[in-house]
N, C-alpha and C positions, 0 to 999 in steps of 0.2 A: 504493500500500500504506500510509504514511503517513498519506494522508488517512484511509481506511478506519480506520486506527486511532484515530486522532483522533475519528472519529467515532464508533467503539464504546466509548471513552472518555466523551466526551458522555452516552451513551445509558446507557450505565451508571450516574454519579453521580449523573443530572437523574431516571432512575425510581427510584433506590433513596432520594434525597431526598425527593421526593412521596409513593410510594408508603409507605416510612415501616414497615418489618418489625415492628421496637421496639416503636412507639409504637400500634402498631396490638393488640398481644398481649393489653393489660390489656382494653381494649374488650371484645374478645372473650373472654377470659376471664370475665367479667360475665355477657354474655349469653347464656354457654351453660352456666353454672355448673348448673343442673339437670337435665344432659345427661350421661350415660356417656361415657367415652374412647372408645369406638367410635364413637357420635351426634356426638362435640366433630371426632373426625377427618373424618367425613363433612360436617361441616357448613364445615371448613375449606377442602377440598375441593371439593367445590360453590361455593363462593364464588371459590376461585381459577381454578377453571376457566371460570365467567361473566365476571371479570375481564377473564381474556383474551379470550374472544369480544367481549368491548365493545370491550377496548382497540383490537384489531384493525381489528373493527368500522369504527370515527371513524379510526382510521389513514388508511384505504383510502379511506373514503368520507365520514367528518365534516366535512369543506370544502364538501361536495356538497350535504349535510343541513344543513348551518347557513344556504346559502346558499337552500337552495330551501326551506326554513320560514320563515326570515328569525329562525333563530335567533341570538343573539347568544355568545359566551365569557360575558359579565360576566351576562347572566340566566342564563347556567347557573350560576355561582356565587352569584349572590342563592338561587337555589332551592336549593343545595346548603347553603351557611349556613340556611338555616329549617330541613331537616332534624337538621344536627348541632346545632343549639339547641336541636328537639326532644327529641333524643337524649340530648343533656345535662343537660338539663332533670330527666328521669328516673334518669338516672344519680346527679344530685345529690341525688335523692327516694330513692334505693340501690331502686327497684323494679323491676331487672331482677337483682340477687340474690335478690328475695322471688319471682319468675315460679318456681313450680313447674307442670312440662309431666308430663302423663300421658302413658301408655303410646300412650290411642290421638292424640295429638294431636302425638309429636314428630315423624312426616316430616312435617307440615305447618307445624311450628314450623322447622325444620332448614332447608326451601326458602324460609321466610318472611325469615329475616334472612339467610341463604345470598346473598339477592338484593339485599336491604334489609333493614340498612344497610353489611354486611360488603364484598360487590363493589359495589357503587356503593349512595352515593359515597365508602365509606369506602378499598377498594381502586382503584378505578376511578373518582375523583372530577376535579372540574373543573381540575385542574392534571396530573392523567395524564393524561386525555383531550387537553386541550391541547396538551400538549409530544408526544401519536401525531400528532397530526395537522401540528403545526409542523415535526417531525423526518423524518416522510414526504415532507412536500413536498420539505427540504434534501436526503432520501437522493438521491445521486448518480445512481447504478446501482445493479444488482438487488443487488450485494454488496452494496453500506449498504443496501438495503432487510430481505435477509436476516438481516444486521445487529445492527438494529432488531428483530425478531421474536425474533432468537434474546435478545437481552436481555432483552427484556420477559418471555419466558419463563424466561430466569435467576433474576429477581428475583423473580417469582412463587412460582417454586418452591422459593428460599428462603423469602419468607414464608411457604409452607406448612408447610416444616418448623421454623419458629420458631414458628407456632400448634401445631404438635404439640406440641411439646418443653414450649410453655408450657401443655399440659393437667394437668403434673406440677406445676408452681406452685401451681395451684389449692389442692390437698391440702394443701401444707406452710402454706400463707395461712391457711387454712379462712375460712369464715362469715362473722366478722368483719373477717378481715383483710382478705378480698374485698370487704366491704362499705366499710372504709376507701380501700380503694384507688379503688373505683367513685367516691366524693362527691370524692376530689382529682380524679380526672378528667375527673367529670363538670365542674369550674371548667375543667379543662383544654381543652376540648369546646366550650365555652360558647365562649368567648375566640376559639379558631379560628374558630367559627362568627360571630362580629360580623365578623372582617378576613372572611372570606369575603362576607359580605354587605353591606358596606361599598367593597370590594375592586372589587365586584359595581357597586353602587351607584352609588357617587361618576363614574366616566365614560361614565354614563347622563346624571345629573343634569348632569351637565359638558356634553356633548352636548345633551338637550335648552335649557340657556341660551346657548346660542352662536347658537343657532337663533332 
């Protein structure tokens, strides 16, 4: 029983540290700023529930898939950093405040960042994925396996409701305030994205000169 605890302890602080509720709000805040509280729900929504099918996903099987691609951790994290430098990139441009979506183009906009960049890699990025599939192997028995799902679905489902909650920010920001906030982040974005791609990098290149 101790162990188990120990272990939902773990699994708790290591997904709500990566996974990141907070730090994830303003993002999306940004990018869906030309979207209704209905559209911003659904779009949170959809993103959480992808999340977890990924997460799950590489829990189960990412050992399996990294081993029979011959994928690596550290190139999923170099590809992970290109994205959120792109991401940033933009953000620091503030032109996903100027993205105005028409009527007929928001579920197509709503499934578009739902997928990318909100559930991966932004929920669902190379350091969740990682620690599903490190922490699966460690689960004991089917009770830490259990564990492990039921947290991962904890902390989701908080994020969920901290992107609701933060569709009411939006308002009180307005325009520019969103726009302010978008270009600190987008530095903030940037930054993550070199350690990511560095992170990435460096015990490739370490690798191949040993060789």
């Amino acid at each position: 029983m101790q162990e188990t605890i120990s272990f939902a302890l773990l699994c708790l602080t290591s997904y709500f540290t990566l996974i990141n509720p907070l730090g994830i709000m303003p993002v999306f805040l940004t990018m869906t700023t030309g979207l209704s509280s209905k559209e911003k729900a659904k779009t949170a929504r959809k993103a959480i529930i992808i999340a977890f099918g990924t997460l799950l996903a590489f829990a189960f099987t990412g050992q399996f898939l990294f081993n029979f691609f011959g994928i690596s951790v550290n190139s999923f994290r170099i590809v992970g950093g290109v994205i959120f430098f792109m991401m940033g990139m933009e953000m620091l441009n503030a032109k996903l405040a100027q993205m105005k979506v028409s009527d007929d183009e928001i579920k197509e906009y709503v499934t578009d960042i739902s997928i990318t960049p909100l559930a991966i890699p932004m929920l669902a990025g190379p350091g969740a994925i990682t620690n599903s599939i490190v922490l699966m192997e460690d689960a004991e028995d089917i009770s830490q396996k259990a564990v492990l799902i039921g947290i991962i679905a904890i902390i989701l489902l908080t994020t969920y409701f901290v992107l609701w909650a933060g569709a009411g920010i939006s308002k009180f920001l307005g325009e520019t305030g969103i726009k302010i906030m978008m270009r600190l982040m987008g530095l903030i974005v940037m930054v993550i994205a070199v350690e990511f791609f560095f992170s990435g990098l460096k015990p490739i290149i370490t690798e191949i000169l040993s060789h």
